[in-house]
C-alpha positions in Angstrom: 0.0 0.0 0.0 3.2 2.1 0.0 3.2 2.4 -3.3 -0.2 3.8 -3.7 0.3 6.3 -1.4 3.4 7.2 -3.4 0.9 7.2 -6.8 -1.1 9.5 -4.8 1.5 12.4 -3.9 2.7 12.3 -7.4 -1.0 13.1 -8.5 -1.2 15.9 -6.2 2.6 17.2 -7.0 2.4 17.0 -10.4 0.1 20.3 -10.7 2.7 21.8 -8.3 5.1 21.1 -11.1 3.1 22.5 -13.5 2.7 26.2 -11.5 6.2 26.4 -10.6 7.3 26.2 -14.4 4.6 28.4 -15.1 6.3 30.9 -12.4 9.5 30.6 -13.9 9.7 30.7 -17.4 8.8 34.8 -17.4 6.7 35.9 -20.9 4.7 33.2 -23.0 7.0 30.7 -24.2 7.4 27.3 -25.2 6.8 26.2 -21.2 3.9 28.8 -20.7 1.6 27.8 -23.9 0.7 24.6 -22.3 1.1 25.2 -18.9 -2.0 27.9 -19.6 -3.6 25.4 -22.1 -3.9 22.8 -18.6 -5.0 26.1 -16.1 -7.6 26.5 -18.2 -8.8 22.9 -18.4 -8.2 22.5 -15.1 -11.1 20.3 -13.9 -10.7 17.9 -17.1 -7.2 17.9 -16.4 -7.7 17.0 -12.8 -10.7 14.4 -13.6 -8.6 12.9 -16.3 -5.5 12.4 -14.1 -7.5 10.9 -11.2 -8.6 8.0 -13.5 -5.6 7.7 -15.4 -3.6 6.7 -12.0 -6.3 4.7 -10.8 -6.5 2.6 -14.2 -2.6 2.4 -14.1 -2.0 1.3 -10.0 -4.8 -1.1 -11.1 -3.0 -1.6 -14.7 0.8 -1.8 -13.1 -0.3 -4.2 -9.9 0.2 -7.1 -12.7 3.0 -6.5 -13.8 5.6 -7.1 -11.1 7.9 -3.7 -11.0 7.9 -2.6 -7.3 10.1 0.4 -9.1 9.6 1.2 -11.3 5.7 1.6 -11.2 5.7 5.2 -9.8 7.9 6.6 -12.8 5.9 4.8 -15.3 2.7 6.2 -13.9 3.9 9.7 -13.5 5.2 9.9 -17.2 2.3 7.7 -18.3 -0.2 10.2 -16.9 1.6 13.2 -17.7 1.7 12.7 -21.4 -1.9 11.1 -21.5 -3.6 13.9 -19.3 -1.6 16.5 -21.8 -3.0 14.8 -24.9 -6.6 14.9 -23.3 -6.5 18.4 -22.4 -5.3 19.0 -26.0 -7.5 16.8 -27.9 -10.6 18.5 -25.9 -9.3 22.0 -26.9 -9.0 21.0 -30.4 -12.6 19.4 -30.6 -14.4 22.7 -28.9 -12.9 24.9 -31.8 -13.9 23.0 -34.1 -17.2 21.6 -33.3 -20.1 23.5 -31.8 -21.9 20.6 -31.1 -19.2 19.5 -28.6 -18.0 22.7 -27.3 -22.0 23.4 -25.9 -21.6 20.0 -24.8 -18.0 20.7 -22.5 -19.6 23.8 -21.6 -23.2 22.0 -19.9 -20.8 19.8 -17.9 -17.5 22.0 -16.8 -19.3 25.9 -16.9 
């Protein structure tokens, strides 16, 4: 149960991560474009991580790396909450339809 108290702090630190670069890198750059991309999907973002870490503790448990399973799970759902967030932002500029739809469940 270590470990999934270790799963959990990484959830929790890795929006810390995400406001320290943000504090950082000075003027919109290269760190700040996404950083505000995720502050402004921050719900999805946090909804999204929540069940990505659950589905990869569950996922990793099989798979017998007592190590290695808190790296894979922070980069895993790093790059898969990222790809949400962007995927979502994509879809609401381009279709109507969905962005009334984001906007009757996050506004």
């Amino acid at each position: 149960m270590v470990s999934d108290l270790c799963l959990n702090i990484v959830g929790c630190a890795s929006p810390s991560f995400f406001l320290r670069c943000r504090r950082q890198g000075g003027e919109r750059g290269k760190v700040q474009v996404p950083i505000i991309l995720l502050g402004k999907y921050s719900l999805l973002a946090y909804i999204v991580q929540i069940a990505l870490l659950q589905a990869l503790v569950r996922g990793l448990r099989r798979l017998d790396l007592p190590t290695d399973r808190l790296l894979i799970a922070l980069i895993a759902t790093t790059v898969l909450t990222w790809l949400v967030v962007q995927a979502v932002d994509r879809l609401r500029r381009k279709s109507v339809t969905f962005n009334r739809a984001y906007q009757a469940v996050f506004a």
